[in-house]
C-alpha positions as CSV (number, residue, x, y, z in Angstrom):
1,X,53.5,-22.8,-28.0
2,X,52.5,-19.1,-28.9
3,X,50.8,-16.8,-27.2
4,X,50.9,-13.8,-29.2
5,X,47.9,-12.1,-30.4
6,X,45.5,-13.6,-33.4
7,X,44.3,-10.1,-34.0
8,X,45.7,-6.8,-34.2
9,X,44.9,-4.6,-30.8
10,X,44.3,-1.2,-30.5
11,X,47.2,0.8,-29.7
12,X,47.4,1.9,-25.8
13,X,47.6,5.7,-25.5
14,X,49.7,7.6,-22.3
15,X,45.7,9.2,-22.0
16,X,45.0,6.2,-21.0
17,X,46.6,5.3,-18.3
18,X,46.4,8.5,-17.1
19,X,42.9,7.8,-17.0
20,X,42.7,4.5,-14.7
21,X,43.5,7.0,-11.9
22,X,41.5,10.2,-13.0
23,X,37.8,7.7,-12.9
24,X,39.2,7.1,-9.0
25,X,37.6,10.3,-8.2
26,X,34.5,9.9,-5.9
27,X,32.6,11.6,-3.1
28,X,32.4,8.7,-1.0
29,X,34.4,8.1,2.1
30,X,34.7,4.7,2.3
31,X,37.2,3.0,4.4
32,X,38.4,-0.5,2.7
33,X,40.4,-3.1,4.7
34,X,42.4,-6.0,4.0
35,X,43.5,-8.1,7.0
36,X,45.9,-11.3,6.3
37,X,46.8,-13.8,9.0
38,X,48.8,-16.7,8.9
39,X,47.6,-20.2,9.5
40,X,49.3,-22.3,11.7
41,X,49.5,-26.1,13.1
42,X,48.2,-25.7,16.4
43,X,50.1,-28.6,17.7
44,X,53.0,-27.5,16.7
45,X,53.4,-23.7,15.7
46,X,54.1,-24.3,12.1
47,X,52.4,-22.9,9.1
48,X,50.0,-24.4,7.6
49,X,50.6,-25.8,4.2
50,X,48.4,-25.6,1.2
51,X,47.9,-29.2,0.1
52,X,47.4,-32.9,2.0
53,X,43.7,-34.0,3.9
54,X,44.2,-30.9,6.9
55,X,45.7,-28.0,4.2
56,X,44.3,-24.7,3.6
57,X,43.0,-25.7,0.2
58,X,40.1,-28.3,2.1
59,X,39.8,-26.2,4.7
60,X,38.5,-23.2,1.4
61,X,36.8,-26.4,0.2
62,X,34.7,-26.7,3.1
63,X,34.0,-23.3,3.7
64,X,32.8,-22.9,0.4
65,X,30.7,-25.5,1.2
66,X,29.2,-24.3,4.0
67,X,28.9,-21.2,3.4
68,X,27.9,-20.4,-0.1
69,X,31.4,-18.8,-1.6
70,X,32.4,-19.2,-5.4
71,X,35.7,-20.4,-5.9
72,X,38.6,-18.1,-7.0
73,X,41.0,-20.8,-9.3
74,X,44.8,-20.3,-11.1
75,X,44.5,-23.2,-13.5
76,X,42.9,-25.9,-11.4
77,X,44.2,-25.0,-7.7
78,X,41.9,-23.5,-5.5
79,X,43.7,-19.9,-4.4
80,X,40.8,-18.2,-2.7
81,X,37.1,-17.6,-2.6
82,X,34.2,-15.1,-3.3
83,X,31.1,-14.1,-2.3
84,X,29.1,-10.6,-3.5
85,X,32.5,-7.8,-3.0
86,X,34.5,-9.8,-0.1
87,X,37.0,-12.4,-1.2
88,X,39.4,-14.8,1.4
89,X,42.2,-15.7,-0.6
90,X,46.1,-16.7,-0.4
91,X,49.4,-15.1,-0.4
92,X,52.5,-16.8,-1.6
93,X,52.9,-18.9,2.0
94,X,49.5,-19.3,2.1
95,X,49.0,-16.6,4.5
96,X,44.5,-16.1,4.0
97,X,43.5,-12.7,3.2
98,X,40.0,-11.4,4.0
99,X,39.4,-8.4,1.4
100,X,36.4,-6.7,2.4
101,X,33.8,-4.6,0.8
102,X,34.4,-1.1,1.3
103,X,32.2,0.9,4.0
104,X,31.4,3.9,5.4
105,X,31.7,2.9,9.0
106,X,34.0,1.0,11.0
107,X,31.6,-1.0,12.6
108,X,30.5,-2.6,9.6
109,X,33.9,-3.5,8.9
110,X,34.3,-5.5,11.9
111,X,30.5,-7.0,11.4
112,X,31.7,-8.3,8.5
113,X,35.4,-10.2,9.5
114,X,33.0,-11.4,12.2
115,X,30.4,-12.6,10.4
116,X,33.3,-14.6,8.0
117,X,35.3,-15.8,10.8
118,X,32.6,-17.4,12.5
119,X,32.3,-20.0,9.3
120,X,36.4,-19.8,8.7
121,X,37.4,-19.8,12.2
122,X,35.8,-23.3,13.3
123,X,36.5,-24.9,10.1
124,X,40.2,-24.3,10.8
125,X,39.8,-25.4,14.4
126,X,38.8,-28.4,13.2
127,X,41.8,-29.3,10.9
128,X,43.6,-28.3,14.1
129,X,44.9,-24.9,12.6
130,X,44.4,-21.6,14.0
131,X,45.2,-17.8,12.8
132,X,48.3,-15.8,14.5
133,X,47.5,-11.9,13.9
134,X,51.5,-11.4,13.5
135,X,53.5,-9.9,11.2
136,X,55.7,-12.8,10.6
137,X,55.2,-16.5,11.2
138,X,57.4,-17.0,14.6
139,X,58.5,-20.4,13.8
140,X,58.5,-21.4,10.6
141,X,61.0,-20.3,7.5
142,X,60.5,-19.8,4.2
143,X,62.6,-22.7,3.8
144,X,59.9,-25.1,5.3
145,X,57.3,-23.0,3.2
146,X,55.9,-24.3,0.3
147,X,55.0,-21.4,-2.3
148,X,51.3,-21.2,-3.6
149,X,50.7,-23.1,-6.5
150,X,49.7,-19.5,-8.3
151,X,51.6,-18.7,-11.3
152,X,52.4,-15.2,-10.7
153,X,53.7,-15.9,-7.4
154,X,56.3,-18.3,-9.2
155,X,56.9,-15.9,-11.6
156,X,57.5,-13.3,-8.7
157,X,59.7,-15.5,-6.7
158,X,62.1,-15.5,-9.2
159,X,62.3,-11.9,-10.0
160,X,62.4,-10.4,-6.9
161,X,65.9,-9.8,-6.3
162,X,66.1,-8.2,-2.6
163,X,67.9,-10.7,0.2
164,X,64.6,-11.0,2.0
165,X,61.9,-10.9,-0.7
166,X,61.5,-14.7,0.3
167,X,60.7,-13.9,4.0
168,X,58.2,-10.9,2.4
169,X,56.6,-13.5,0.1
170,X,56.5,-16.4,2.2
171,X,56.6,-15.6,6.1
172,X,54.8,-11.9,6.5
173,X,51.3,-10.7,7.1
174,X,49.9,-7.3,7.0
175,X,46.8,-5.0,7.2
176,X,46.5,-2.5,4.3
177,X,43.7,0.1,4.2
178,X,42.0,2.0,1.4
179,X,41.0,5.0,1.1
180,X,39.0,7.1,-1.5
181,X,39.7,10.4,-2.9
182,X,37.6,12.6,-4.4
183,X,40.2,15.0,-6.7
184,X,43.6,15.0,-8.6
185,X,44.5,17.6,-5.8
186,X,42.3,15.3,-2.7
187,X,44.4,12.5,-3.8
188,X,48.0,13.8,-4.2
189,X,47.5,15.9,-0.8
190,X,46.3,12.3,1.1
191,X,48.8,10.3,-1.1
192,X,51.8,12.7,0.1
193,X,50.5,12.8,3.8
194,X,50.2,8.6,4.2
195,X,53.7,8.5,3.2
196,X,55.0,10.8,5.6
197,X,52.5,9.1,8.1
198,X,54.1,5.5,7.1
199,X,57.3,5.3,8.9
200,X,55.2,6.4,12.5
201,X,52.0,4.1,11.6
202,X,54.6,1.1,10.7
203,X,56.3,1.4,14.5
204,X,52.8,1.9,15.9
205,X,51.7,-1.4,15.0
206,X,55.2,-3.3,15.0
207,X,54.2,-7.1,16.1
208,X,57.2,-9.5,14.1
209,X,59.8,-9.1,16.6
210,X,60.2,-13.0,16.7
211,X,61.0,-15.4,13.5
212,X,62.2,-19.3,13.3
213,X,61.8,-19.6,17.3
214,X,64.3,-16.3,18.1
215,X,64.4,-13.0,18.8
216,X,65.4,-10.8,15.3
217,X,66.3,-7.7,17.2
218,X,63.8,-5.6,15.1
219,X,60.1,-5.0,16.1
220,X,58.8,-5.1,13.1
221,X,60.8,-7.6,11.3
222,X,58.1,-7.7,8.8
223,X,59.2,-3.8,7.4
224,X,62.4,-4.8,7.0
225,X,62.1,-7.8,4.6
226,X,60.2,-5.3,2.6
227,X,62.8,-2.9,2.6
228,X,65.0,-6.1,1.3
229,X,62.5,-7.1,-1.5
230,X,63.2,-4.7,-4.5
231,X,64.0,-1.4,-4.5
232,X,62.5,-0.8,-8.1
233,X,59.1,-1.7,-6.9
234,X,59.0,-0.9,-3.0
235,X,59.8,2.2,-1.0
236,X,58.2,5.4,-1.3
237,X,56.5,6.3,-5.0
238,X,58.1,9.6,-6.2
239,X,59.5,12.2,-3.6
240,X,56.4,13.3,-2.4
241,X,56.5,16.7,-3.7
242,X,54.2,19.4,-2.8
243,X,53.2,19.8,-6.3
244,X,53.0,16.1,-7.5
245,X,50.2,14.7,-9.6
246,X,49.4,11.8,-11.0
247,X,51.6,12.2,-13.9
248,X,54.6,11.6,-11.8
249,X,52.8,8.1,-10.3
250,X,52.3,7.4,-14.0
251,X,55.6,7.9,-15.3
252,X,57.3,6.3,-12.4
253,X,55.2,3.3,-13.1
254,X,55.9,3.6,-16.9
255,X,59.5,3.2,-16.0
256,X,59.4,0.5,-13.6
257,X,60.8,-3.4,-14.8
258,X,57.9,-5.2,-16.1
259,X,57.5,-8.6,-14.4
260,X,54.9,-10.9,-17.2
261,X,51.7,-10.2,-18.9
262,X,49.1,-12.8,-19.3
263,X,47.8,-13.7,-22.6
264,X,44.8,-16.1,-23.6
265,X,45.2,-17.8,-19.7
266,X,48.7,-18.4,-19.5
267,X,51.7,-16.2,-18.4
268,X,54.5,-14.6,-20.0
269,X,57.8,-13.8,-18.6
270,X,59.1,-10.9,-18.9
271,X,61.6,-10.9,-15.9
272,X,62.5,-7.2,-16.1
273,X,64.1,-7.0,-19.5
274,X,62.0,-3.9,-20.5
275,X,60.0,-1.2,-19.0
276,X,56.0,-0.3,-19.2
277,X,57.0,2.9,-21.6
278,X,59.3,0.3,-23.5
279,X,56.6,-2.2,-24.1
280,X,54.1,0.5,-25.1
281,X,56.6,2.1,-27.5
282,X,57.9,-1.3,-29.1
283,X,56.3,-4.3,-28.2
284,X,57.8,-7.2,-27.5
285,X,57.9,-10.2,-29.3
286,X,54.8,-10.1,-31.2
287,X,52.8,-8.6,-28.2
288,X,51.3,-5.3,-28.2
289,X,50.6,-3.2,-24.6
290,X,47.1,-3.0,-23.5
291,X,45.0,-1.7,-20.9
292,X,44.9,-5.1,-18.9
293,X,48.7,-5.0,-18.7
294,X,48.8,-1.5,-17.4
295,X,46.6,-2.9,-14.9
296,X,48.7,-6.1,-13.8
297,X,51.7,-3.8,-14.0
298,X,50.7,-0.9,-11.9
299,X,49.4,-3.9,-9.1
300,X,52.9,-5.5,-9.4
301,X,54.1,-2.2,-7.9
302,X,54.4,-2.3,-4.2
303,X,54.9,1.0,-2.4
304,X,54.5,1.7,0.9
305,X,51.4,3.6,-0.1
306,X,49.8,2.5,-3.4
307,X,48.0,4.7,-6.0
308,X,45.0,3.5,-7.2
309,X,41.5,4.0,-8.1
310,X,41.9,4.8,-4.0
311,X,44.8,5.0,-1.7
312,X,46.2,1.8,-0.5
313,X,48.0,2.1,2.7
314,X,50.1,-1.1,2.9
315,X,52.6,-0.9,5.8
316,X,51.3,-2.5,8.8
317,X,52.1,-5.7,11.3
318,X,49.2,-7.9,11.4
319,X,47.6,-7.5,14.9
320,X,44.5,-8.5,16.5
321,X,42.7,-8.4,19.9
322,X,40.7,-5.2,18.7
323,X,44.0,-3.5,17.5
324,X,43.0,-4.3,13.7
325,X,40.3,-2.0,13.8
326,X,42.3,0.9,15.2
327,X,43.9,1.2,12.0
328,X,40.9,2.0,9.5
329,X,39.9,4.0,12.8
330,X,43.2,6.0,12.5
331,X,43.0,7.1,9.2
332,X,40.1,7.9,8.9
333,X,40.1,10.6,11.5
334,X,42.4,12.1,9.4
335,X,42.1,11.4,5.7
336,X,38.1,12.5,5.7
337,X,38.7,15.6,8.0
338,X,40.5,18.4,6.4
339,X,41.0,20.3,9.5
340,X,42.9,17.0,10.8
341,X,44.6,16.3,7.5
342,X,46.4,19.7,8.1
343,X,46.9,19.2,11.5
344,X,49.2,16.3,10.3
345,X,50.8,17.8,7.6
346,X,52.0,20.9,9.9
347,X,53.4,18.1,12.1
348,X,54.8,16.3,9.6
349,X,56.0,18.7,7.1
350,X,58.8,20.1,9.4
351,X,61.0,16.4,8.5
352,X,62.8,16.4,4.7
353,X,61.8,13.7,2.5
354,X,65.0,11.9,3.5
355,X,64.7,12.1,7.3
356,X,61.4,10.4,6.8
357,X,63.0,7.8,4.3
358,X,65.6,7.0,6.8
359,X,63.4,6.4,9.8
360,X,61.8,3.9,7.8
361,X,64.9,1.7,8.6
362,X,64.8,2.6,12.2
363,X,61.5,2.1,12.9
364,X,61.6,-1.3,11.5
365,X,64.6,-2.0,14.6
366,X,63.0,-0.1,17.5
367,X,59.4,0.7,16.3
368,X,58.2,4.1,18.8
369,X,61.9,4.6,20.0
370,X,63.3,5.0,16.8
371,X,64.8,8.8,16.9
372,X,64.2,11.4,14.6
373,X,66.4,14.5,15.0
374,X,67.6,12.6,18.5
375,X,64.1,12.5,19.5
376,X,62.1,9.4,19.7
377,X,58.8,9.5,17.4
378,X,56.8,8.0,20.6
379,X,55.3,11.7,20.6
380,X,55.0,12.2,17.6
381,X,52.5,8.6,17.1
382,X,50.8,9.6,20.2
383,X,49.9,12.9,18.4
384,X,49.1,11.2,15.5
385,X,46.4,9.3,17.3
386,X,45.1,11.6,19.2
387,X,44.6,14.3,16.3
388,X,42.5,10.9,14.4
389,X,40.8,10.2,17.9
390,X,39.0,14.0,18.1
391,X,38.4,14.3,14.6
392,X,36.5,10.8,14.9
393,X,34.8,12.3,18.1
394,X,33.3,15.5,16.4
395,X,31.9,13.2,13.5
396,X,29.6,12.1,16.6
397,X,29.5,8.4,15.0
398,X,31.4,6.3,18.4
399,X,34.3,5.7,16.4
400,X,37.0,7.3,18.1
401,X,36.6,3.8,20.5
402,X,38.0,1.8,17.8
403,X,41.4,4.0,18.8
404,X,41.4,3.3,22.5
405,X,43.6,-0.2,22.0
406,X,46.5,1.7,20.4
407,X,46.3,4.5,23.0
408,X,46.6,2.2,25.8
409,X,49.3,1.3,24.4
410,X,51.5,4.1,23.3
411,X,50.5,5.5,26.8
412,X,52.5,2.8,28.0
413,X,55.2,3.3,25.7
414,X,54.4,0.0,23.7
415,X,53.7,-1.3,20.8
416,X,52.0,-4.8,20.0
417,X,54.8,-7.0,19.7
418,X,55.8,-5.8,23.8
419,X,52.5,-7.4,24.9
């Protein structure tokens, strides 16, 4: 059967996609969270699976149910639910998701993942499953994972070329954070900054030191499967220049592998054989580039800090017991106070784009006691934290509390997965 378009579309202009980024501009200061978990057999440690009487898709049914959420479907399959702005849905192991509305304050944040959980939460206890805030499922293998039954993610599963984009896919869960930008210039400086911040907020928060039942050797064994899922796709976007804009994200993005494009509800594999700026320029076999693909393509990129209509901060350990909530906390204190945002960038700006690329790799073995310049960066994230905490403390709001888990703990010289 063919997909290909019964009428002729209009023809996407570069304008255009510039464009998707340049309406990002706001004056809010919003902080938006998304905080995945995975599900797992309480009996016997294993995740979860998607289908059968006690899977995760009855366990949405019921929910839904009680609660009053729409359904989110892929053909006929349940993948996730909705209500108002807040979703719960599923990654490719069937990892849940809570995406929440974005909010001014911290506090609301956490009202809300409280409010949800106590619906989800008891609903999974009783199909004897319960939620591990790690960054990698401890005992159970993508081997002995079933993927989603989501399209894309088969689609993805096959493309994905790095050796541990099945672990990334299947075992890992994270905590991303967004955050709004009010200017080209606002968003370039923030965009630049997160990136440098990345490599320190990733061994902050490292809590995967443990996969199939053994120790991995690395604390965040999560950051490294992503830095073994595709290097056309993950890393850092651009080099972080001082004088980038969002040009460069554009044209980065424009010559990036395309992965599919969906047309009249089904899906069509492209599987890398030709870039965004390819597509645009020629087409491909009878289909025409348009704004919706620019969209799918641009959120098939995965960077360790995403460009957006906001900034998506995406490389952090799931964690839990109040840590969660220390991460919105810590960038805020810094992304919405321009005295603080400086602060970081002096401290930052000293390291070459390469030293910072680098101790991505070693932060993912030894989290705070990886070394930059023979140094380890357990300074350096303590700074980091405390530069957020007094920034939070003059807003006069109580947020700087939110901080005090992660304190405690680099105080200690720990980092989540130590506990």
């Amino acid at each position: 059967m063919s997909y290909c378009e019964t009428k002729p579309t209009e023809h996407l202009e570069y304008n255009q996609l510039l464009e998707e980024f340049i309406l990002g501009c706001k004056t809010t200061k919003k902080i938006g969270m998304e905080y995945e978990r995975i599900p797992v057999i309480k009996v016997t440690g294993e995740t979860a699976p998607y289908g059968g009487e006690y899977g995760i898709c009855e366990v949405l049914r019921e929910v839904a149910k009680l609660d009053n959420w729409d359904y989110i479907l892929d053909d006929i399959n349940i993948i996730g639910l909705k209500k108002f702005h807040d979703t719960i849905t599923l990654e490719p192991g069937c990892q849940i998701e809570l995406s929440i509305e974005p909010q001014e304050f911290i506090r609301d944040l956490k009202k809300r993942i409280e409010e949800i959980d106590s619906v989800l939460l008891p609903v999974l206890d009783k199909f004897g499953i319960k939620l591990l805030n790690k960054g990698v499922s401890p005992v159970t293998t993508y081997k002995n994972i079933k993927l989603l039954p989501k399209r894309r993610y088969a689609l993805m599963a096959n493309y994905l070329w790095g050796i541990l984009s099945d672990v990334m896919m299947r075992e890992t869960a994270g905590i991303q954070i967004g955050i709004d930008y009010k200017s080209e210039e606002d968003a370039m400086k923030k965009f630049r900054i997160a990136n440098y911040m990345m490599p320190f907020a990733t061994a902050m928060y490292a809590n995967s030191k443990y996969r199939g039942g053994v120790d991995t050797g690395y604390k965040s064994f999560r950051a490294l499967a992503w830095l073994n899922t595709d290097n056309e796709r993950c890393g850092f976007a651009t080099k972080l220049q001082n004088d980038m804009c969002f040009k460069d994200y554009v044209n980065l993005l424009l010559d990036t592998p395309m992965i599919f494009i969906n047309r009249q509800g089904h899906t069509v594999n492209l599987n890398g054989r030709l870039t965004f700026k390819q597509f645009m320029e020629k087409g491909h076999e009878g289909f025409e580039a348009t704004i919706e693909d620019w969209q799918l393509h641009a959120n098939l990129y995965f960077p360790e800090v995403r460009l957006r209509n906001f900034i998506e901060i995406r490389n952090h350990d799931c964690v839990g017991g109040g840590l969660e909530y220390s991460i919105p906390a810590l960038y805020k204190g810094i992304m919405y106070n321009p005295a603080a945002l400086d602060e970081v960038e002096a401290l930052l700006d000293k390291y070459s784009f390469n030293e910072i690329n680098e101790l991505r790799y070693n932060a993912a073995r030894s989290a705070i006691n990886a070394k930059l310049r023979k140094n380890p960066i357990s300074a350096i994230c303590k700074e980091l934290a405390e530069i957020s905490y007094y920034s939070l403390r003059t807003q006069g709001d109580d947020e700087e509390k939110f901080l005090e888990p992660i304190m405690e703990l680099l105080k200690k010289n720990k980092v989540p997965c130590d506990i």
